[in-house]
C-alpha positions as CSV (number, residue, x, y, z in Angstrom):
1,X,-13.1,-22.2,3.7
2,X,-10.1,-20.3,4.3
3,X,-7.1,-21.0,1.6
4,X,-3.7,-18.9,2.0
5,X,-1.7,-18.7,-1.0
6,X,1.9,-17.7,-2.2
7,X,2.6,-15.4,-4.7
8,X,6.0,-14.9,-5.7
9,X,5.3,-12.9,-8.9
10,X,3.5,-10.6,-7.1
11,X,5.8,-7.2,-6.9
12,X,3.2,-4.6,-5.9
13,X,0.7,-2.9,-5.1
14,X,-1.0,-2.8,-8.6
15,X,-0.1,-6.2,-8.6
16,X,-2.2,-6.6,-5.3
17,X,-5.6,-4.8,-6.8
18,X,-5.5,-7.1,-9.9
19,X,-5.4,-10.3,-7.7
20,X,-8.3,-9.1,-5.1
21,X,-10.5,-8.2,-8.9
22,X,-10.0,-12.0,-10.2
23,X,-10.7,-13.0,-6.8
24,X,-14.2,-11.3,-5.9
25,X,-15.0,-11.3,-9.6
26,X,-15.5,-14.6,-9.1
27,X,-16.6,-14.4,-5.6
28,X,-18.0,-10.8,-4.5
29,X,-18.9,-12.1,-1.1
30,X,-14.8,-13.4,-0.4
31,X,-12.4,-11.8,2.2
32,X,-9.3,-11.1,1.1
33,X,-5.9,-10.2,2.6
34,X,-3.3,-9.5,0.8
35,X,0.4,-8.5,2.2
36,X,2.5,-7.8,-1.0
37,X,5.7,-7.2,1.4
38,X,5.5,-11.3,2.2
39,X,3.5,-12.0,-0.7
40,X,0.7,-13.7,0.8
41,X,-3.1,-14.1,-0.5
42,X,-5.4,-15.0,2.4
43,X,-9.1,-15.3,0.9
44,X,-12.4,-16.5,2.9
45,X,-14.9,-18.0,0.5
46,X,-16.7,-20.7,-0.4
47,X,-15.8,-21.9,-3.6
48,X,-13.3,-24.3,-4.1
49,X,-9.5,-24.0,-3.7
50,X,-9.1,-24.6,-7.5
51,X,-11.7,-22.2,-8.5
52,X,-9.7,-18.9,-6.5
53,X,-6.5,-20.4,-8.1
54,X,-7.6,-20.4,-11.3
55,X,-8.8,-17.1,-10.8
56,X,-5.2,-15.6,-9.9
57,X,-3.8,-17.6,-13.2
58,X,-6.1,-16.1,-15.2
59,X,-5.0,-12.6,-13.6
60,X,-1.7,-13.4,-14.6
61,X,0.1,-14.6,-11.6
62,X,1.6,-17.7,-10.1
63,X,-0.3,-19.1,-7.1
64,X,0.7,-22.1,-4.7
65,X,-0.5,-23.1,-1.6
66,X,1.2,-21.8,1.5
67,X,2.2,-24.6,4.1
């Protein structure tokens, strides 16, 4: 499943390295993208949607999906 995500509280590129931890700490085997100048989260995995979500919250961050 591919899921890409929004992150408007996402500022840099620390901010970046903390997302893609919470995201392969719950998946080691995901891709993930990240663009912090458009802030946008593309991640390849296959867990669930809610699950990688989750997993940015926890990180500290405000996720929504991208339309």
């Amino acid at each position: 499943m591919e899921l890409e995500l929004a992150v408007k509280d996402m500022s840099c590129g620390g901010c970046a390295n903390s997302i893609a931890r919470a995201l392969t700490g719950v998946d080691p085997a995901a891709a993930v993208e990240i663009d912090v100048s458009t802030k946008i989260v593309k991640i390849a995995s296959t867990l669930p949607a809610t699950q990688l979500i989750e997993a940015i919250e926890a990180a500290g961050f405000h996720p929504s999906i991208k339309n």
